[in-house]
TORFI-639618 format. One record per residue (C-alpha): residue number from 0; x, y, z. Coordinates in steps of 0.02 Angstrom, whole numbers, padded with zeros to 5 digits. Last residue first. Example, Ala and Ser with C-alpha at 12.3 -4.5 7.8 and 13.67 -1.06 7.14 Angstrom:
1_00684_-00053_00357 $
0_00615_-00225_00390 $
***
This chain:
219_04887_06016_04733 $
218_04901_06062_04542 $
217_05032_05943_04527 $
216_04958_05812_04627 $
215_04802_05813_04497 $
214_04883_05791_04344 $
213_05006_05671_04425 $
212_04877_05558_04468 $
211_04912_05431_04315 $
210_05084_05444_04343 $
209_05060_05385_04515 $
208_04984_05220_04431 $
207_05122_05185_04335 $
206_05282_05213_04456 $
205_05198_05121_04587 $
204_05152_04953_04463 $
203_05325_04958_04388 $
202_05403_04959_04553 $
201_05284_04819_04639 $
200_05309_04733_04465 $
199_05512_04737_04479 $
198_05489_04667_04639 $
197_05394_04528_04570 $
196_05525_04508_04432 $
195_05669_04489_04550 $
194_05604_04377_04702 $
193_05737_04310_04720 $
192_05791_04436_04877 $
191_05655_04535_04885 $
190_05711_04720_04819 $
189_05754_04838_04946 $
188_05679_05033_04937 $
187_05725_05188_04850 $
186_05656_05380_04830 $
185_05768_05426_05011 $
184_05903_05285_04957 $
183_05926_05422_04803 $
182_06028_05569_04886 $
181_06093_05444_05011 $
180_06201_05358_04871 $
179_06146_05206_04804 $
178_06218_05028_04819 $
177_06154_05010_05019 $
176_05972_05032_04911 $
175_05991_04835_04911 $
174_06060_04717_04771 $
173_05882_04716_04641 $
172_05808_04909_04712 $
171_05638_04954_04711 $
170_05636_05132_04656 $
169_05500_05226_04717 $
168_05425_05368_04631 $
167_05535_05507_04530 $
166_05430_05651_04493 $
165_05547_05820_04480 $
164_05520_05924_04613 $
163_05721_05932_04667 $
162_05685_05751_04682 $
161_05491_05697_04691 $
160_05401_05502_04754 $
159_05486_05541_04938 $
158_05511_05381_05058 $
157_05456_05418_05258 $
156_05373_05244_05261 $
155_05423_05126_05102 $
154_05512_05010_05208 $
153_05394_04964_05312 $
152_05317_04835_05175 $
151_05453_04729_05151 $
150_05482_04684_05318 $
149_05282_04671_05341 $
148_05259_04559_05250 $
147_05142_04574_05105 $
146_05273_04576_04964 $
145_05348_04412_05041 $
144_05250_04341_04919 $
143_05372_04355_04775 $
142_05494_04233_04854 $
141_05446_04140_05034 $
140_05283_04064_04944 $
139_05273_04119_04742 $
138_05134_04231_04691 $
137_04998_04190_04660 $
136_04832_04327_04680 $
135_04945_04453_04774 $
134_04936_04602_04918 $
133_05029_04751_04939 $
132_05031_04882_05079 $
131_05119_05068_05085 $
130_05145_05179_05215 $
129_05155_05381_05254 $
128_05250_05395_05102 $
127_05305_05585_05070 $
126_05280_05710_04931 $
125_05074_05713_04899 $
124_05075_05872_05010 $
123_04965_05794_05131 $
122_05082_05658_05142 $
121_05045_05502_05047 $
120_04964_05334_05072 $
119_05010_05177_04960 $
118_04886_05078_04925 $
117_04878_04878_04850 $
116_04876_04762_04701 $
115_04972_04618_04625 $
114_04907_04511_04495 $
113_04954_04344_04436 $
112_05115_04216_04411 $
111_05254_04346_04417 $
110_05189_04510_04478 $
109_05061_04645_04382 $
108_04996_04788_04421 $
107_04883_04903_04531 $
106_04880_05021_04671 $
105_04735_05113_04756 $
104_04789_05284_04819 $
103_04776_05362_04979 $
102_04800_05535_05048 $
101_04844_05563_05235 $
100_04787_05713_05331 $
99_04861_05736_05493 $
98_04760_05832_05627 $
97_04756_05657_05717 $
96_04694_05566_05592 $
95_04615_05601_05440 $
94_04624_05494_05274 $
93_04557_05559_05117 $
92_04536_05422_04996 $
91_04594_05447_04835 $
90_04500_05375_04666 $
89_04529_05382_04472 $
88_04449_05413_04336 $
87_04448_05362_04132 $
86_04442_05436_03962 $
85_04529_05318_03828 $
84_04711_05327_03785 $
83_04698_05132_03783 $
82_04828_05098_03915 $
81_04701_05221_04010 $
80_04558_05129_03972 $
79_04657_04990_04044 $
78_04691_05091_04212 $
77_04506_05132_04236 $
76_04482_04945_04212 $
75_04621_04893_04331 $
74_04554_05012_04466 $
73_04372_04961_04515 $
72_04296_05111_04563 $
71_04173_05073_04689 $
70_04243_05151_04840 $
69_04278_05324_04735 $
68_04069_05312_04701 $
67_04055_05439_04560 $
66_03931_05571_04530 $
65_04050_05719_04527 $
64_04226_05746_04446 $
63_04410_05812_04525 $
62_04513_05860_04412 $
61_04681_05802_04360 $
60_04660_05786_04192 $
59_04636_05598_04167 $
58_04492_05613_04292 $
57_04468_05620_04479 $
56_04364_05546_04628 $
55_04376_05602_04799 $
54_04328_05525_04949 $
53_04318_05605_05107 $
52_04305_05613_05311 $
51_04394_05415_05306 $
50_04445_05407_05485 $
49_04291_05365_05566 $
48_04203_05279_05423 $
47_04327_05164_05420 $
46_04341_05128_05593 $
45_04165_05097_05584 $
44_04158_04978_05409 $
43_04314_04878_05501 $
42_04262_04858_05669 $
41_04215_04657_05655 $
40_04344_04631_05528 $
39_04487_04693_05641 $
38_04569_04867_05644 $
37_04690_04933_05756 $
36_04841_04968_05605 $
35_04807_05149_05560 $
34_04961_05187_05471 $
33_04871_05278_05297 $
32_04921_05113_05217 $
31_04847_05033_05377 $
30_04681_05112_05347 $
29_04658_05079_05144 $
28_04708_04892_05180 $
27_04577_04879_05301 $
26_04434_04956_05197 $
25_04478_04838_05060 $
24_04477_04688_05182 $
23_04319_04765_05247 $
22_04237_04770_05058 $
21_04267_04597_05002 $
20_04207_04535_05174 $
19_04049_04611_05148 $
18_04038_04586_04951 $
17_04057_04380_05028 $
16_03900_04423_05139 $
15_03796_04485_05002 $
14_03845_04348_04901 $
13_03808_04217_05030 $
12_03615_04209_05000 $
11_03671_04199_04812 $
10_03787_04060_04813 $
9_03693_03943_04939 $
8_03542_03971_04790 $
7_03651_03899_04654 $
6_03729_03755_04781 $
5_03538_03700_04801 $
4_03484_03724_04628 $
3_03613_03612_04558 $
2_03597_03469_04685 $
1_03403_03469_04658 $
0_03460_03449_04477 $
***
């Protein structure tokens, strides 16, 4: 018992403290997707709030709604009310830097063994990728992890989700993009070499979620 109530009140002084770290790793992902890659835990929340001027939330129709926390939004519950043709919202963060304004979006989906997640940051014009980071729950060592390097990850920069303004996303390619002509290598990236149905999730996961937005983009 004394056992018990000892590890159950360790837990709860080191909530707050866990939501901490829980929060910078979010806030760091959301910077280097926009590029911004000087950022440590300790300058996280500052750098954050530096660059980040605002956050928008949005509904199902593409408009943008009041008395919601964007940071808070937790994404795979707003997408499975989606999957469930139910009323849900969505969050961009507004990334400024350098008279540039960057527009990020919270990914999420599905890999082999677990989740996948991660932003991708767009243009101002919602046509180009700025940059793009993933992350993982299990995925397999040197196979479908190799989604967070940053090999895989770089290749996404300066990629266009429309052709001839038709919504395409990115395409990530089993073989190489080397099999395409130019015309599509600019919506297309590598697949990781066997790791086939994780790269298939980063695609799947893209395509889905920038559906969701497209109300909004489209009127942008």
């Amino acid at each position: 018992m004394i056992v018990s109530v000892l590890l159950s009140g360790t837990a709860v002084m080191l909530q707050p403290l866990q939501q901490r770290n829980i929060d910078n790793e979010k806030m760091t992902m959301i910077l280097k997707a926009a590029g911004i890659t000087e950022i440590d835990a300790n300058n996280a929340k500052k750098t954050f709030d530096e660059y980040c001027k605002t956050m928008l939330v949005i509904d199902e129709n593409g408009n943008v709604v009041e008395g919601h926390n964007a940071f808070k939004i937790n994404m795979k519950d707003e997408l499975y009310k989606r999957a469930n043709n139910k009323d849900f919202c969505l969050p961009i963060f507004v990334i400024e830097d350098n008279n540039l304004i960057i527009n990020v979006i919270p990914l999420q989906g599905n890999g082999l063994w677990g989740p996948i997640w991660g932003y991708i940051g767009l243009s101002s014009d919602y046509t180009t990728v700025v940059g793009a980071v993933f992350d993982h729950k299990s995925e397999t060592p040197g196979l479908g992890a190799e989604i967070t390097t940053e090999k895989f990850q770089s290749q996404f920069a300066g990629k266009t989700i429309f052709q001839n303004g038709k919504f395409v996303s990115i395409d990530v390619v089993k073989g190489g993009i080397i099999t395409l002509s130019d015309d599509l290598q600019r919506h297309s990236v590598d697949a990781i070499s066997g790791g086939t149905i994780t790269s298939r999730g980063v695609n799947d996961m893209i395509y889905n979620v920038l559906e969701s937005y497209l109300p909004y983009i489209e009127k942008q």
